[in-house]
DOVOBA-407016 format. One line per field, with one value per residue (C-alpha): residue in three letters; x, y, z; residue number from 1. Coordinates in Angstrom, 2 decimals, decimal comma, always signed. Layout:
% residues N
aa = [ALA  ...] .
c1 = [X  ...] .
c2 = [Y  ...] .
c3 = [Z  ...] .
i = [NUM  ...] .
This chain:
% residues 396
aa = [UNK  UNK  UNK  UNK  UNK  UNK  UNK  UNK  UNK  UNK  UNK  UNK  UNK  UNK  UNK  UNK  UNK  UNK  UNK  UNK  UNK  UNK  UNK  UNK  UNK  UNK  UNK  UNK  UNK  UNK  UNK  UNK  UNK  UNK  UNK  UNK  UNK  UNK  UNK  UNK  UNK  UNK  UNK  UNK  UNK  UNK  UNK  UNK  UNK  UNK  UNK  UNK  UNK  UNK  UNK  UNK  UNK  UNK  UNK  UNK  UNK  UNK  UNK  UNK  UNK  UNK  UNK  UNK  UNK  UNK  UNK  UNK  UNK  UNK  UNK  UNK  UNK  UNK  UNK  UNK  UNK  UNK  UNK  UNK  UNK  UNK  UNK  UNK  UNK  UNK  UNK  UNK  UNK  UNK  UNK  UNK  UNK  UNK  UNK  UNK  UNK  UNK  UNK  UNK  UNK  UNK  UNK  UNK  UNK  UNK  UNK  UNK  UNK  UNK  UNK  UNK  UNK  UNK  UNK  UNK  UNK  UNK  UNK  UNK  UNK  UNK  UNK  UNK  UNK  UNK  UNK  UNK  UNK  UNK  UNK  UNK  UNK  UNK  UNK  UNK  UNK  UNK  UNK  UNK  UNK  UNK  UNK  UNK  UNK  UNK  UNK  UNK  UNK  UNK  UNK  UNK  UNK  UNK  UNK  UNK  UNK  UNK  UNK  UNK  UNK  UNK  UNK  UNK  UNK  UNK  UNK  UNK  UNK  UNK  UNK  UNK  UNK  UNK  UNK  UNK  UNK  UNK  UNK  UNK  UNK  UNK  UNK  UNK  UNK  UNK  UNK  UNK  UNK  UNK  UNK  UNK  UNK  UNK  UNK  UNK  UNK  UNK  UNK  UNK  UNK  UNK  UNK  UNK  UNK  UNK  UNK  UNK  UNK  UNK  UNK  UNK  UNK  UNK  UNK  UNK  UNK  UNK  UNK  UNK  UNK  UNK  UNK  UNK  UNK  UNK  UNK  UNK  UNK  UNK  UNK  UNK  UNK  UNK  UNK  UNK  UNK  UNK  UNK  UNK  UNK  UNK  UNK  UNK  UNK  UNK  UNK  UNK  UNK  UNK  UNK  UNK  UNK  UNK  UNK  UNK  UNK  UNK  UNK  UNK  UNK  UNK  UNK  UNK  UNK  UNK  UNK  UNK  UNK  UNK  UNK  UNK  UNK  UNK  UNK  UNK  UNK  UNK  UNK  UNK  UNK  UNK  UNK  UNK  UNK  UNK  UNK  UNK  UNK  UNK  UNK  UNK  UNK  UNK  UNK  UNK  UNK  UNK  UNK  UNK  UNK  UNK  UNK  UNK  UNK  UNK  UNK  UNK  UNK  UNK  UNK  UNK  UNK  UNK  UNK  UNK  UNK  UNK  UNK  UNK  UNK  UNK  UNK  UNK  UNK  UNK  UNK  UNK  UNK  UNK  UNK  UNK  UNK  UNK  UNK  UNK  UNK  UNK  UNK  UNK  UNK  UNK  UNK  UNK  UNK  UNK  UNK  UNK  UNK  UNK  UNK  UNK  UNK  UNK  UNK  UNK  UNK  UNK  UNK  UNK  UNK  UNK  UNK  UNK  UNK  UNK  UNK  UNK  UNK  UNK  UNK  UNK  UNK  UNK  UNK  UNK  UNK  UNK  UNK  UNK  UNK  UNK  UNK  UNK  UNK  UNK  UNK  UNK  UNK  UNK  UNK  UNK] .
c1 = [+0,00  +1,47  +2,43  +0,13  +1,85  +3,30  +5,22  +5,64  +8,90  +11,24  +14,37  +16,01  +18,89  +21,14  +24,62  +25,66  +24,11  +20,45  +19,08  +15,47  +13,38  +9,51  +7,40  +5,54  +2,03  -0,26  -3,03  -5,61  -3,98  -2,02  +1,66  +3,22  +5,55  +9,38  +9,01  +10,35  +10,70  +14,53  +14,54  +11,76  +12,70  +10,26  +12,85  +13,10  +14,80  +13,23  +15,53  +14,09  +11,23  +8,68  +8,75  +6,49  +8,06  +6,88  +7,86  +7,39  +7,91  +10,71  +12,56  +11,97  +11,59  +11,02  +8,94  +8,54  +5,51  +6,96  +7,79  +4,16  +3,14  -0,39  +0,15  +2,27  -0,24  -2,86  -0,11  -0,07  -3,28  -3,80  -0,80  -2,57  -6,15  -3,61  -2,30  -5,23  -7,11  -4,37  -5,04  -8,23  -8,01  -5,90  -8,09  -10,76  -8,32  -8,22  -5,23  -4,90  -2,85  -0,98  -0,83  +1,45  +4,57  +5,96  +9,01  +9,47  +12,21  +12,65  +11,83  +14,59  +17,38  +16,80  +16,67  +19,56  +21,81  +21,07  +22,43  +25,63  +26,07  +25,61  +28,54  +30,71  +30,63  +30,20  +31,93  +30,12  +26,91  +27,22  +28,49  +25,97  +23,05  +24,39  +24,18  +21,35  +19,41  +20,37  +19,37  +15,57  +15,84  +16,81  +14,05  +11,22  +10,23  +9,02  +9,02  +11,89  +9,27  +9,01  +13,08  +13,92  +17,41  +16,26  +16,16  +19,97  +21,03  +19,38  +20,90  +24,78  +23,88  +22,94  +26,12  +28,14  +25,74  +27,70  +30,60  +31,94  +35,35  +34,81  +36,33  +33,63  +30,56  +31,48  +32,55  +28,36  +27,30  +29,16  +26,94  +24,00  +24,07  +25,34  +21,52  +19,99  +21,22  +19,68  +16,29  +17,04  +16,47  +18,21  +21,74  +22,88  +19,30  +18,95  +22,64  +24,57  +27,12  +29,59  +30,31  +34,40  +36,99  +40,80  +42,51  +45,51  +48,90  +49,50  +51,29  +54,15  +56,75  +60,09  +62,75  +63,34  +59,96  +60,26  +63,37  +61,97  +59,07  +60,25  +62,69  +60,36  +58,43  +58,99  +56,13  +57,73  +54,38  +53,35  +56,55  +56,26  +52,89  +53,69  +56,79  +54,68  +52,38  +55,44  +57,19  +54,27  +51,75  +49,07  +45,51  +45,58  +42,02  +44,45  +46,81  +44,45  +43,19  +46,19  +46,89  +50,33  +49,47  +49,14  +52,85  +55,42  +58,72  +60,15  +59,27  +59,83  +56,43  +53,17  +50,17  +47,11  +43,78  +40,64  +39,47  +36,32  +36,57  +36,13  +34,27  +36,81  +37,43  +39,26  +38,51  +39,65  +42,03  +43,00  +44,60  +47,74  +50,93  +53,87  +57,78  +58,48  +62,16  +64,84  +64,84  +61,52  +60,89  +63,57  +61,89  +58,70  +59,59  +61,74  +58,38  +56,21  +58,86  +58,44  +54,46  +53,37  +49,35  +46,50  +46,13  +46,33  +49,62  +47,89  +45,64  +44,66  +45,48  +42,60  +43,08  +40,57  +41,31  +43,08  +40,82  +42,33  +45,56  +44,66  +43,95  +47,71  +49,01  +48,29  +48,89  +52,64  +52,78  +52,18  +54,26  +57,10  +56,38  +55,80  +52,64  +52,84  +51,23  +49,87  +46,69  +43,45  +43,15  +46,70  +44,99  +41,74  +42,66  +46,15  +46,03  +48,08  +46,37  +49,54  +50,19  +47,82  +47,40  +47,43  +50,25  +52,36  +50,72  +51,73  +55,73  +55,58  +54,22  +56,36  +59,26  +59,10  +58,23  +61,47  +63,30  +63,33  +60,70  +58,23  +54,67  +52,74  +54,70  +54,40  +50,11  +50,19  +52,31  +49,65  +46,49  +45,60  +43,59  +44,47  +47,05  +46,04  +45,70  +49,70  +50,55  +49,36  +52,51  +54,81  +54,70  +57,72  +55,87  +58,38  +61,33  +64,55  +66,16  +64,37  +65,10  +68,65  +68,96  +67,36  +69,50  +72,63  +71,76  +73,55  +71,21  +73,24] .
c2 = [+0,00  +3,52  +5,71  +8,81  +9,85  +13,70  +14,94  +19,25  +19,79  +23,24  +24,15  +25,60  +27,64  +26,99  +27,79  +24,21  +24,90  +24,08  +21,06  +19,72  +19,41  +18,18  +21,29  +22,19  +21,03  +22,94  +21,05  +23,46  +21,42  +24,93  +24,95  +27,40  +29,90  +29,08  +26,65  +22,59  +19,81  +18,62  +15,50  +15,53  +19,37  +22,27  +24,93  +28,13  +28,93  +32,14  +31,81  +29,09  +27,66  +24,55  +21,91  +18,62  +15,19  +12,38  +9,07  +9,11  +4,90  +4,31  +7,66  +10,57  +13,73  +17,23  +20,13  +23,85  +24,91  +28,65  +30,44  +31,12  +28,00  +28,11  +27,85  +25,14  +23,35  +23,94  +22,69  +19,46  +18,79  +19,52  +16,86  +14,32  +14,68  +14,44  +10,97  +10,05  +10,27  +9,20  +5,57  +5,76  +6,78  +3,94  +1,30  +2,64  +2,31  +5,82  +8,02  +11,54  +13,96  +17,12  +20,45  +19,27  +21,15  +22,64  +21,17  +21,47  +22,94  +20,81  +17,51  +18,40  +19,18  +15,88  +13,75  +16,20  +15,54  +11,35  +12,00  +13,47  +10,87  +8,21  +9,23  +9,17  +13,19  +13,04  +16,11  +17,72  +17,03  +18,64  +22,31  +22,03  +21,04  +23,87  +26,37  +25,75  +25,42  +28,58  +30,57  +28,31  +30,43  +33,77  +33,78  +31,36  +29,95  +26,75  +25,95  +26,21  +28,55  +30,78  +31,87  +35,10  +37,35  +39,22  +35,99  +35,72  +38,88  +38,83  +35,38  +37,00  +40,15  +37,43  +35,63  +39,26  +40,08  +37,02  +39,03  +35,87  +36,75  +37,11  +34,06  +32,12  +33,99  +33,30  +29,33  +29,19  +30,96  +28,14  +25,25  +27,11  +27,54  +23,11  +23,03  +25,03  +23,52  +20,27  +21,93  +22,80  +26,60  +29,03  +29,69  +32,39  +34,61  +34,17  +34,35  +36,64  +37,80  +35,78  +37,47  +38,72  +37,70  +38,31  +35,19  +35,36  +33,53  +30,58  +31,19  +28,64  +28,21  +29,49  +27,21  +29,00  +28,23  +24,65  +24,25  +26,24  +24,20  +20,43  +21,26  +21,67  +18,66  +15,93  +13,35  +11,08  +10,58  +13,70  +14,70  +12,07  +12,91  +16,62  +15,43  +12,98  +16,21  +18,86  +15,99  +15,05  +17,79  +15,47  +16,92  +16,59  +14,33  +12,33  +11,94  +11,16  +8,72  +7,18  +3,13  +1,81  -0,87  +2,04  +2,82  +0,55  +0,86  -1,80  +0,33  +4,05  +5,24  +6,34  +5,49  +8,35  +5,87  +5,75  +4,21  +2,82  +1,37  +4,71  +6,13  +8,37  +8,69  +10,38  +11,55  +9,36  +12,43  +12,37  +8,84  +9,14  +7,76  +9,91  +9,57  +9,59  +10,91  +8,92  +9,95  +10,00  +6,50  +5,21  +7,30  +5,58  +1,78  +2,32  +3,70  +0,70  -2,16  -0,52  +0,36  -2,49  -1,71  +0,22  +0,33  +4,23  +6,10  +8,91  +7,29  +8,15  +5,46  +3,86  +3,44  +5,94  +8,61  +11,71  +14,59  +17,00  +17,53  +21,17  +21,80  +19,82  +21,91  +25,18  +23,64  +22,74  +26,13  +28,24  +25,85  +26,70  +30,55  +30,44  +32,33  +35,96  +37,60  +39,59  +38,22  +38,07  +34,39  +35,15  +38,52  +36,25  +32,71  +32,64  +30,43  +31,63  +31,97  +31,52  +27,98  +25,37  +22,08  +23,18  +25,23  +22,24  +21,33  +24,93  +24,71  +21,03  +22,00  +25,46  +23,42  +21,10  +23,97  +25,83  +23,09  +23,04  +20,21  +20,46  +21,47  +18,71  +16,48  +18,78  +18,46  +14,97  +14,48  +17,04  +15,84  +18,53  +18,13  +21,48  +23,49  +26,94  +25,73  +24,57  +27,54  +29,67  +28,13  +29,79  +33,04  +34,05  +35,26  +36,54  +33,72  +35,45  +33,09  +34,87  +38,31  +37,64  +36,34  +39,59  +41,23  +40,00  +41,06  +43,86  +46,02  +48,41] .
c3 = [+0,00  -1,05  +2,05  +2,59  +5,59  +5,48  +8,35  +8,13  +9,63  +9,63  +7,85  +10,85  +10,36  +13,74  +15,08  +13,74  +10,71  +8,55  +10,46  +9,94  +13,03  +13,35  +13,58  +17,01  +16,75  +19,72  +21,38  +19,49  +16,23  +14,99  +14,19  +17,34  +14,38  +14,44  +17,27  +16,75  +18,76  +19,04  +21,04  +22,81  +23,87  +22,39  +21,23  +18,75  +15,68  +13,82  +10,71  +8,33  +6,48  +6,56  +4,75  +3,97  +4,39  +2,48  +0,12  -3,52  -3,58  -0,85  -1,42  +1,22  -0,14  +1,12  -0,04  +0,27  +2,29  +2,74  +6,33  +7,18  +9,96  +9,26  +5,42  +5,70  +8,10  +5,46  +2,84  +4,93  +4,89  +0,92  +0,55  +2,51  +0,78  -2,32  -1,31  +0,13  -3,32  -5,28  -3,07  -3,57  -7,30  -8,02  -6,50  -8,70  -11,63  -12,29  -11,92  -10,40  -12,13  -10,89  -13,00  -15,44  -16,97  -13,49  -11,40  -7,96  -6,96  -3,54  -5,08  -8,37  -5,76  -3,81  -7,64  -8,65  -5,07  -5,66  -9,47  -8,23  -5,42  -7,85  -10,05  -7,06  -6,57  -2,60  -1,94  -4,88  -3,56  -0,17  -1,63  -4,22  -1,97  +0,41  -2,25  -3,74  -0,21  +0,75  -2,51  -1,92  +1,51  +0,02  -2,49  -1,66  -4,88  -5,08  -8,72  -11,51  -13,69  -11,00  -11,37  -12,07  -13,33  -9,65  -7,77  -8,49  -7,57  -4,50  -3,34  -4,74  -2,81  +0,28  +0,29  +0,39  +3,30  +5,39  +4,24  +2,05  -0,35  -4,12  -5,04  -2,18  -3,90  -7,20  -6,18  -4,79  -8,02  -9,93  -8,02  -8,56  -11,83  -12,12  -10,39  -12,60  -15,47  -14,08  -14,61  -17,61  -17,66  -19,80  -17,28  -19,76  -19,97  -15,68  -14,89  -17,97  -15,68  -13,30  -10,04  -10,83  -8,21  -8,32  -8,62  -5,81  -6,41  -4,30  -1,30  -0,66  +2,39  +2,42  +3,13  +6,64  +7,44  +6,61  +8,45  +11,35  +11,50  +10,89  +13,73  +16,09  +15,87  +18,35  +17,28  +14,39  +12,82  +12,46  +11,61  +8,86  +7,50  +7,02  +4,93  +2,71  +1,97  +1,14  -0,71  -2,31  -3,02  -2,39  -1,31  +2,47  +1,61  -0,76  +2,30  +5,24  +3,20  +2,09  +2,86  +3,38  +0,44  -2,08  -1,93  -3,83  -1,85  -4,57  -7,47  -5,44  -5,93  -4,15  -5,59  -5,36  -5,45  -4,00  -0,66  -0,56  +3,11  +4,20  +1,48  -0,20  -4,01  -6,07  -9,93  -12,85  -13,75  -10,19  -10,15  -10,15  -9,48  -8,07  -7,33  -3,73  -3,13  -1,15  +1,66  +2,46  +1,41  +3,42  +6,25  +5,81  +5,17  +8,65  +10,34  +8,62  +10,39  +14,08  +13,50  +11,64  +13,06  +10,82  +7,13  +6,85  +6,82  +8,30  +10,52  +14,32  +17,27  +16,21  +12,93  +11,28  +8,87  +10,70  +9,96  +12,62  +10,36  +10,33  +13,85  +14,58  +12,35  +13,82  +17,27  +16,18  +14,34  +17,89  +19,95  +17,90  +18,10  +13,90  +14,03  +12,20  +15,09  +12,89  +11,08  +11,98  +13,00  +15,47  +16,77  +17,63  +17,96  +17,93  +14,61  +11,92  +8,65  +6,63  +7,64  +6,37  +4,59  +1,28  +1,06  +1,31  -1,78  -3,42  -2,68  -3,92  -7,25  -7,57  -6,14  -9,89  -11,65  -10,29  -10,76  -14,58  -14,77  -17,68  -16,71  -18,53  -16,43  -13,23  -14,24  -14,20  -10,87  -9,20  -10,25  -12,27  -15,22  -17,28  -18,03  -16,93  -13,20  -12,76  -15,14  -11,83  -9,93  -12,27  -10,40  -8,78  -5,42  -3,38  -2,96  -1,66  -4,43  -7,11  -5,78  -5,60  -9,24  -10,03  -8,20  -10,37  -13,48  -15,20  -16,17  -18,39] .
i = [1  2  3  4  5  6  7  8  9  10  11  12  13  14  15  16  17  18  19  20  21  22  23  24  25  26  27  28  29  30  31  32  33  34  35  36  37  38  39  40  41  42  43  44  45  46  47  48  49  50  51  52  53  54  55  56  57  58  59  60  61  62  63  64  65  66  67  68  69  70  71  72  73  74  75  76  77  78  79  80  81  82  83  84  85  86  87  88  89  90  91  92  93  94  95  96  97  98  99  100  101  102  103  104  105  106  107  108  109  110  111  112  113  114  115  116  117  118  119  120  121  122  123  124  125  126  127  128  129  130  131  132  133  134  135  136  137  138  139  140  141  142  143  144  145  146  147  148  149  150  151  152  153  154  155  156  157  158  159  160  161  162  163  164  165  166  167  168  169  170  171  172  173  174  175  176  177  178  179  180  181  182  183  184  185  186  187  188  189  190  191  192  193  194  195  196  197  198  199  200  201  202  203  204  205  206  207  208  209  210  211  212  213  214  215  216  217  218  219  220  221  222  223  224  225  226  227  228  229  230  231  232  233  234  235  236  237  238  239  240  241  242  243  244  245  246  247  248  249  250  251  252  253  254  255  256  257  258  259  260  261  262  263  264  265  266  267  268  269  270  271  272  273  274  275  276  277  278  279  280  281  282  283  284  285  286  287  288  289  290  291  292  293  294  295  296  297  298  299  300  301  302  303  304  305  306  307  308  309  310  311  312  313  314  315  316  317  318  319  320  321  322  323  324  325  326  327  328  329  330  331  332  333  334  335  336  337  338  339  340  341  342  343  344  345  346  347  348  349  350  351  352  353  354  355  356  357  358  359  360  361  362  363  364  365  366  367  368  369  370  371  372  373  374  375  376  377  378  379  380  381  382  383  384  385  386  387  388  389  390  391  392  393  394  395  396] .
């Protein structure tokens, strides 16, 4: 028998973020306006909207019923007469049909979300549900025919409002326009313009840093890990998910592959093998024959993927006295912007590039799958090297 049961829950928008919670039903049978039930506690969230939970089959879906809580009660109820006939309809043999020609906009972001999970796109999915929830939020519509040039300016002029960078605004313009597409409207007539960002040059360490900051640290692991990802340039998701079977200390190399154990994978251009040098190999087959426990070369005590690299990082950083002191993240948390995973990733990359190494082969040691992004590494930035080669030249 088909389900008929709708649940009106609210879209709450929390300090830990957009969480669903059932709506507060009063004893006089009225939804009590911005109030939920979160286990079992009745609590209030002003920012958010309802929505209507049901199955279409054995697939949950959600679906706009607007910020107003006796609407969306009355939105309930509609829904359930809805099923309710349908039921009956269909043991009658005849079929009930809704206005045809209109997509809802909830119900093509869960069927668009599903799509992208089922090509392996995980991390995909969650920035493009994200951005796509929140422009639903900013501008309420409810079907794809309803979308307007104004509806995306006023969810760009949202994301400035949370005082985003240029280059995180037009990143969330990107996914929204991948959803849109899904819908099939016309991207270039709604969207003409692409919000303009400056693209900064990478930032990489100096090799004072580097030596300043390996000689500092007095666990071996981590010590060991942060040397895999500057010799490397692996992603740091590429390295926390990285098994000691994937490198091949008889043939030199590391191999970049996905891990399904732990649900992690990597694109097809992403697959990759990559040189490991010397002395870093020898460093790691020595660590494998005294630590011959877990599967992951990055992994916790326990085994399990380390996702606190970051957070070590800046920990490490500030016990050697590295932070700038200077930067907003020192000035309020005492955690140096200028150190973090990536950047390892950076000097690796301008380290080949430097080195004389051609960039096709620097592309496919990186995991990059054009051109144009390792050309970006060719920048000089501000390496005392460079400045003293400069410095050299006769100029007349």
């Amino acid at each position: 028998m088909a389900n008929t049961k709708v649940s009106l829950v609210r879209l709450c928008k929390t300090s830990a973020g957009w969480r669903r919670y059932p709506a507060l039903i009063g004893k006089n049978g009225r939804a009590k306006p911005g109030w939920v039930t979160v286990g079992g506690i009745e609590k209030h969230f002003p920012e958010g909207r309802y929505q209507l939970r049901k199955y279409e089959g054995s697939r949950m879906v959600y679906l706009d019923a607007g910020d107003a809580a006796s609407d969306a009660l009355a939105a309930r109820e509609r829904t359930k007469h809805l099923l309710a006939a349908r039921v009956s309809a269909s043991a009658a043999g005849v079929k009930v049909e809704e206005a045809a020609g209109r997509l809802n906009l909830r119900r093509e972001l869960t069927r668009f979300i599903e799509a992208t999970e089922a090509r392996g796109s995980n991390e995909a999915a969650l920035v493009y549900r994200a951005a796509a929830e929140e422009f639903l939020e900013v501008t309420g519509r409810v079907f794809a025919d309803e979308i307007t040039t104004d509806d995306i300016s006023r969810y760009q002029r949202a994301l400035r409002r949370r005082a985003l960078s240029d280059r995180t605004i037009a990143n969330h313009h990107g996914r929204l326009l991948a959803f849109l597409r899904h819908l099939k409207l016309d991207v270039k007539g709604l969207a003409p313009y692409a919000p303009k960002y400056e693209e900064p040059l990478p930032e990489i360490y100096s090799k004072a840093e580097l030596k300043a900051f390996f000689g500092t640290i007095n666990d071996e692991h981590l010590s060991l890990v942060f040397e895999l990802l500057l010799k490397t340039g692996m992603r740091d998701q590429e390295a926390i998910h990285l098994r000691w079977s994937n490198i091949a200390f008889d043939r030199g190399v590391l191999r970049v592959r996905s891990n399904p154990e732990w649900d992690f994978k990597v694109k097809d251009s992403d697959q990759r093998d990559i040189p490991v040098p010397v002395d870093l190999l020898d460093r790691l087959k020595a660590y494998r024959e005294t630590h011959s426990g877990g599967k992951l070369v990055a992994g916790t005590a326990s085994g399990s993927p380390d996702t606190k690299l970051l957070r070590k990082l800046k920990r490490l950083v500030k016990r050697a006295g590295l932070n700038c002191g200077e930067c907003k993240a020192c000035v309020e948390r005492e955690e140096c912007e200028h150190w973090y995973l990536h950047k390892f990733r950076a000097t690796y990359i301008t380290a080949l590039l430097r080195s004389g190494m051609d960039i096709r082969t620097v592309m496919k040691l990186s995991g990059h799958a054009d051109l144009a992004s390792v050309m970006r590494y060719l920048s000089p930035a501000d390496d005392a090297e460079v400045q003293n080669h400069v410095a050299e030249i006769a100029w007349m």
